[in-house]
DRENMI-665394 format. One record per residue (C-alpha): chain; residue number from 1; z, x, y; residue in three letters. Coordinates in pm, 1 decimal, always signed. Layout:
<torgus>
{"A",NUM,{Z,X,Y},"Ala"}
...
</torgus>
This chain:
<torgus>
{"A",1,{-1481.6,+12142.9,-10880.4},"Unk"}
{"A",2,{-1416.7,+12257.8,-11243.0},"Unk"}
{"A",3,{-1438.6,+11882.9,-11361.9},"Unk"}
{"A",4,{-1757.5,+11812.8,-11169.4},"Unk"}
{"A",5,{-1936.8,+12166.9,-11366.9},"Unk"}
{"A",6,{-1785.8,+11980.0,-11692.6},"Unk"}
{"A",7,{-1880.0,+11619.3,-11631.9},"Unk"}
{"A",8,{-2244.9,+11703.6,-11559.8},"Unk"}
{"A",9,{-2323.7,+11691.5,-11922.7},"Unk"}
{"A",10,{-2196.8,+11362.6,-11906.3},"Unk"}
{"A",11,{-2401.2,+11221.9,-11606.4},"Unk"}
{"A",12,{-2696.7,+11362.2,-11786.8},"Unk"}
{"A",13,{-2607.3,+11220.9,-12121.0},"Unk"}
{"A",14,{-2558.4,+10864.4,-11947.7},"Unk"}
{"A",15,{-2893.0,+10951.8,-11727.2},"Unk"}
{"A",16,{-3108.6,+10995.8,-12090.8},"Unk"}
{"A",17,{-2932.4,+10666.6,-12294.6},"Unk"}
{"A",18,{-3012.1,+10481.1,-11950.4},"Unk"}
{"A",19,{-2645.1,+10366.0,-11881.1},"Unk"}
{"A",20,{-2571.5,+10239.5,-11535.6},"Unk"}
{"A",21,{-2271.7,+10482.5,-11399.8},"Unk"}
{"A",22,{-2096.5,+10542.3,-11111.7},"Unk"}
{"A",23,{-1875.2,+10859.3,-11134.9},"Unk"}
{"A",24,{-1679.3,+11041.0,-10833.1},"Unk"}
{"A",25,{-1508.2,+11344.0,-10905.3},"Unk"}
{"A",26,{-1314.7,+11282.1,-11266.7},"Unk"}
{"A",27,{-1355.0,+10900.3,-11257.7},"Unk"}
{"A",28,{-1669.1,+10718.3,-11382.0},"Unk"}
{"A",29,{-1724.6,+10365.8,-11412.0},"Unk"}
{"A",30,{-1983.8,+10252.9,-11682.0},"Unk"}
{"A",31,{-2165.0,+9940.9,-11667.0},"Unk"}
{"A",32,{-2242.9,+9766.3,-12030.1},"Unk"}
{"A",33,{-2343.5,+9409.1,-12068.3},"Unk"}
{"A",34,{-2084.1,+9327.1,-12356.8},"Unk"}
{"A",35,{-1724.5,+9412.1,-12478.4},"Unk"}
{"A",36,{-1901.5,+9556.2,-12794.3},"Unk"}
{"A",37,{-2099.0,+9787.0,-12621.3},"Unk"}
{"A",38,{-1865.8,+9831.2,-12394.6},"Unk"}
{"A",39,{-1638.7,+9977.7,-12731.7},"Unk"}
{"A",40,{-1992.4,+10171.5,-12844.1},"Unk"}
{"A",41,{-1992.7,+10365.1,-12529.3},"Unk"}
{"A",42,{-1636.6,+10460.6,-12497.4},"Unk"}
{"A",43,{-1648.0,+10589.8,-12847.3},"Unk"}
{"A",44,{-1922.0,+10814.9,-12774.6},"Unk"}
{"A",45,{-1851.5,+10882.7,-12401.0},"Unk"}
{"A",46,{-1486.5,+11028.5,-12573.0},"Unk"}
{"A",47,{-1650.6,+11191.5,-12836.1},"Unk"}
{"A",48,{-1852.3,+11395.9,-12558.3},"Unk"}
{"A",49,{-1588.1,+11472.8,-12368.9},"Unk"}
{"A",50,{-1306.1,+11569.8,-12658.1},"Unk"}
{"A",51,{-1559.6,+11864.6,-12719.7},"Unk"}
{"A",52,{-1504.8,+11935.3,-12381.6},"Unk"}
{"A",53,{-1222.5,+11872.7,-12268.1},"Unk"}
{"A",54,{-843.2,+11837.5,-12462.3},"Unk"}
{"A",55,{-761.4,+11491.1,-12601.8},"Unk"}
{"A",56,{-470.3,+11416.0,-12433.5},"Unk"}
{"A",57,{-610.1,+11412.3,-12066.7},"Unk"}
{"A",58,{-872.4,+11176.8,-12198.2},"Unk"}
{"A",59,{-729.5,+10858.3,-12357.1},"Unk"}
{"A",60,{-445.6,+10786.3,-12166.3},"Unk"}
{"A",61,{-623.9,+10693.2,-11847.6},"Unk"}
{"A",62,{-952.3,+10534.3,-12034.7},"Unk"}
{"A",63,{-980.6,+10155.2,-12007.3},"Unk"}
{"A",64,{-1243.3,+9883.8,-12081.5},"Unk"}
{"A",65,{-1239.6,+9579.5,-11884.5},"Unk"}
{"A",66,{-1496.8,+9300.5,-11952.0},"Unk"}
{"A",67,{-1673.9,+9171.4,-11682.8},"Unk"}
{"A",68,{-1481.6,+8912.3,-11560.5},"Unk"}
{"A",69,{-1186.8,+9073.1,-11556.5},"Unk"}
{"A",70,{-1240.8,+9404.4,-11368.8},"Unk"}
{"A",71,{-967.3,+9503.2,-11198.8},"Unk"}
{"A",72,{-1050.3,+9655.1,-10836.5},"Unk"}
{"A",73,{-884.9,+9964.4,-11010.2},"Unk"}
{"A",74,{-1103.1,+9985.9,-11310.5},"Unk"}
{"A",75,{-1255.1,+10348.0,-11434.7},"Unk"}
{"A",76,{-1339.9,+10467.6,-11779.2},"Unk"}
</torgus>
């Protein structure tokens, strides 16, 4: 519940830039068309959330997978 009040800001922050996103409770999956804005977006997706949220239960389970290599697993 408490992350779904939190990561509203960050639905509507994906919602205005016009980034394709699925999220489900504390995992979101963000579509980009290139590893190098695939590195853009995770930068500032982070950024957003640090202010939010502590570091630490950030970056350890953030990943960026290319396209064709998406693990069924993949969320960012």
């Amino acid at each position: 519940m408490i992350a779904n009040l939190i990561l509203d800001d960050l639905d509507k922050e994906l919602e205005r830039r016009g980034h394709r996103f699925c999220r489900y409770a504390d995992d979101c999956n963000i579509y980009v068309r290139s590893q190098a804005a695939g590195e853009r977006v995770m930068a500032s997706v982070t950024a957003l959330l640090e202010g939010k949220l502590r570091p630490a239960s950030i970056r350890p389970r953030a990943r960026l997978h290319t396209s064709g290599n998406v693990p069924s697993s993949a969320t960012v």
